[in-house]
C-alpha positions as CSV (number, residue, x, y, z in Angstrom):
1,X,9.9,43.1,-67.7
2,X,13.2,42.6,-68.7
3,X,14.2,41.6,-72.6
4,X,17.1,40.6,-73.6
5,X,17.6,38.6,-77.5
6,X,20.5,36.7,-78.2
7,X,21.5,35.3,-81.6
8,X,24.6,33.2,-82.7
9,X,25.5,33.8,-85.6
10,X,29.1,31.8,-87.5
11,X,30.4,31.1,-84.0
12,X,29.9,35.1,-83.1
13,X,27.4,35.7,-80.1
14,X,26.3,39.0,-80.7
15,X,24.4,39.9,-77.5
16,X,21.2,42.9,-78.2
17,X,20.2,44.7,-75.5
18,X,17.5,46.6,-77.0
19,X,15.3,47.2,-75.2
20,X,13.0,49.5,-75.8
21,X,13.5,47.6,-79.3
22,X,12.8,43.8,-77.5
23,X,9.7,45.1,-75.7
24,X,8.3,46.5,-78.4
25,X,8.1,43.4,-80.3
26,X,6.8,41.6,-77.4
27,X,4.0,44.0,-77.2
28,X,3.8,43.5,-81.1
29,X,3.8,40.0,-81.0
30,X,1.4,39.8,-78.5
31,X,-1.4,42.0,-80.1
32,X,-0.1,40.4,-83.9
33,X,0.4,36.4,-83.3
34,X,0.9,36.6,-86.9
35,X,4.9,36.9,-86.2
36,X,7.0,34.6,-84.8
37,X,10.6,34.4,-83.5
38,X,11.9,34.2,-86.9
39,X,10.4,37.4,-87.7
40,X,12.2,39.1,-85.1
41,X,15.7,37.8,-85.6
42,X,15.6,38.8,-89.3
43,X,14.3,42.4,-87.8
44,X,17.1,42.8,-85.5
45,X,19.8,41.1,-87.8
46,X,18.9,43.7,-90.5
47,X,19.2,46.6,-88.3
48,X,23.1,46.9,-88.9
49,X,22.6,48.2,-92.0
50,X,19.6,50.6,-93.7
51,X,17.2,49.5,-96.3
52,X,17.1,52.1,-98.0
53,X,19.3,55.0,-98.6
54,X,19.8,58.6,-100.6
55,X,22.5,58.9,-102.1
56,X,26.0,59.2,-100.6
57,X,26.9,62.3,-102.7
58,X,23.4,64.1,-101.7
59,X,23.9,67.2,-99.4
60,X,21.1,65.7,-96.6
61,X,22.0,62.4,-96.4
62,X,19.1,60.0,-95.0
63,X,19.0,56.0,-94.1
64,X,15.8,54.1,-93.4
65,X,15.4,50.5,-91.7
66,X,12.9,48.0,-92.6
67,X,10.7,47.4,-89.7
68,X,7.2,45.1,-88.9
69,X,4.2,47.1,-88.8
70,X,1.3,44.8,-88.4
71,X,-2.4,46.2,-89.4
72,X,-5.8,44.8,-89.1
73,X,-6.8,43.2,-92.6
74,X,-9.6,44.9,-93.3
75,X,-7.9,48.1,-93.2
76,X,-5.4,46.9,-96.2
77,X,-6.3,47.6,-99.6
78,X,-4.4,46.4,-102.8
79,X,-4.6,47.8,-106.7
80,X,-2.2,48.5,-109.9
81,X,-1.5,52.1,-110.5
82,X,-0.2,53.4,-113.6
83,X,2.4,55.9,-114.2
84,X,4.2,56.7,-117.4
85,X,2.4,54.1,-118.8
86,X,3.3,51.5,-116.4
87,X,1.2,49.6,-114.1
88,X,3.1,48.8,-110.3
89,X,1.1,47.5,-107.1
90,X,0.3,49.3,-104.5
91,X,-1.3,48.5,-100.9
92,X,-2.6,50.9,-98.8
93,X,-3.2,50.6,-94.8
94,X,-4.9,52.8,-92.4
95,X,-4.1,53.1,-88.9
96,X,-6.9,55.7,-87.2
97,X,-5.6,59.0,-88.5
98,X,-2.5,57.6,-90.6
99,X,-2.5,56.5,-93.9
100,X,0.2,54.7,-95.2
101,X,1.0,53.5,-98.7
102,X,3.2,50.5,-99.4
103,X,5.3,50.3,-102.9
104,X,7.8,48.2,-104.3
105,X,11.7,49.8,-106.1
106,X,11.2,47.4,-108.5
107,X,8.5,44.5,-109.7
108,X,11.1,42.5,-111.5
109,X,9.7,40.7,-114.3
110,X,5.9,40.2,-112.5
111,X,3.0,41.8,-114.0
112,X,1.1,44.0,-111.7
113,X,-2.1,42.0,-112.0
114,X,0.1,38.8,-111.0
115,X,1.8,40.7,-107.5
116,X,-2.0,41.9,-106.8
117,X,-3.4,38.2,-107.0
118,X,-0.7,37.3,-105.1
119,X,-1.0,39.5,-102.3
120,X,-4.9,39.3,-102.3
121,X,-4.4,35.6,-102.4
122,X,-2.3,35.5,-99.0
123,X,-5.3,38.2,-97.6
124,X,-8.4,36.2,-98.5
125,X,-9.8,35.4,-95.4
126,X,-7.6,36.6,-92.8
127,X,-7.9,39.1,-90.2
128,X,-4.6,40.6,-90.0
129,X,-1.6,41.3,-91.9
130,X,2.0,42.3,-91.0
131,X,4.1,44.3,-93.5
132,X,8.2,44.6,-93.5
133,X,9.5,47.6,-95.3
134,X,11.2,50.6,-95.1
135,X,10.0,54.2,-95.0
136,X,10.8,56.1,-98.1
137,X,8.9,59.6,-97.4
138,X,6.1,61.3,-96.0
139,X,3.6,62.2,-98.3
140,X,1.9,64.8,-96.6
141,X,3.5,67.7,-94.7
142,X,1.9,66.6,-91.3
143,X,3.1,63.0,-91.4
144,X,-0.4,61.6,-91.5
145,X,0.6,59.7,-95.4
146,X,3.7,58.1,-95.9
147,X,5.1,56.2,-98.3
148,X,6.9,52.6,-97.4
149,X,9.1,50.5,-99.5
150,X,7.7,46.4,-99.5
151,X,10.7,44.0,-98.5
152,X,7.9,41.3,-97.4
153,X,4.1,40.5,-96.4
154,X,2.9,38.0,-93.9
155,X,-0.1,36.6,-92.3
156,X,-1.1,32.9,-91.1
157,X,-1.0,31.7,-94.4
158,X,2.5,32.2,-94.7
159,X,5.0,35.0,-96.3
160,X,5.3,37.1,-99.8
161,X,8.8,37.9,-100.5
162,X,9.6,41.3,-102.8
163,X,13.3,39.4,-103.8
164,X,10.9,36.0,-105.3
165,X,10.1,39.3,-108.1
166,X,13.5,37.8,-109.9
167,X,12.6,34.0,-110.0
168,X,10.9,32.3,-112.7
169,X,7.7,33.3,-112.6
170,X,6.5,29.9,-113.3
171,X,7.4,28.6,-109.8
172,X,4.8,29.7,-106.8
173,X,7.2,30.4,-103.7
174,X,4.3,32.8,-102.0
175,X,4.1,30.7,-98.5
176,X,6.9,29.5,-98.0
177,X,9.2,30.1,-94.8
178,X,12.4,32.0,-95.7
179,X,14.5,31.4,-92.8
180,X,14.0,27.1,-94.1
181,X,14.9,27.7,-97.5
């Protein structure tokens, strides 16, 4: 099977040929319906430039890329934790012997109680979720926990955005398609 993605973007055809990358998400696609071709394109349109990054002036300089990773929903888990005081969300996922912990860099002006609800409200009856983020570290020194930084959530019932944080709180965006908008 050969894949090849194009996307046209202001009159620029910018041909991928991933594809180890393409196939991938094929495969992905196929086990996780959850994502669509949107999905993808914003995958391989944010691969030009890293998520995340350390900084610049640090002597081992790292990058990481926000990428799908799709999980089965009864395998997700959401709570606040509090640090210093201050409550932030977490969501954990476990993939056989791999445990992975999703976080947000910031929660904008959101209680944690109000991202929990949220998330748990795009969960409640599904059966599988797909998380975008980037990795931020491993957590363990044999790889097996990791910690992931939340750019978005998505199941059947639509998407959760970690950039809605900013909006007024008072407008329920959780849902909508962010390719539309």
């Amino acid at each position: 099977m050969v894949a090849c993605i194009i996307v046209t973007m202001s009159k620029k055809t910018i041909k991928l040929a991933i594809i180890s990358t393409a196939l991938t998400a094929v495969m992905i696609h196929s086990k996780y319906p959850t994502l669509g071709f949107k999905d993808y394109y914003k995958y391989f349109k944010d691969q030009k430039r890293p998520a995340i990054t350390a900084s610049s002036s640090e002597r081992n300089y790292w990058e990481s890329f926000n990428k799908w990773q799709c999980f089965n929903k009864n395998e997700v888990h959401s709570y606040c934790d509090k640090e210093k005081g201050i409550e932030y969300p977490i969501l954990t996922a476990f993939a056989g012997a791999k445990e992975y912990y999703f976080d947000l860099d910031e929660i904008g002006n959101r209680p944690c109680k109000v991202i929990i609800d949220q998330w748990n409200k795009l969960l409640e009856v599904e059966s599988k979720v797909c998380i975008y983020s980037a990795k931020l570290q491993n957590l363990s020194p044999e790889g097996n926990e990791t910690l992931w930084v939340i750019n978005r959530l998505k199941t059947s019932k639509g998407y959760w955005i970690a950039s809605n944080l900013y909006d007024d709180p008072s407008e329920e965006k959780m849902g909508f398609d962010p390719e539309e908008d």
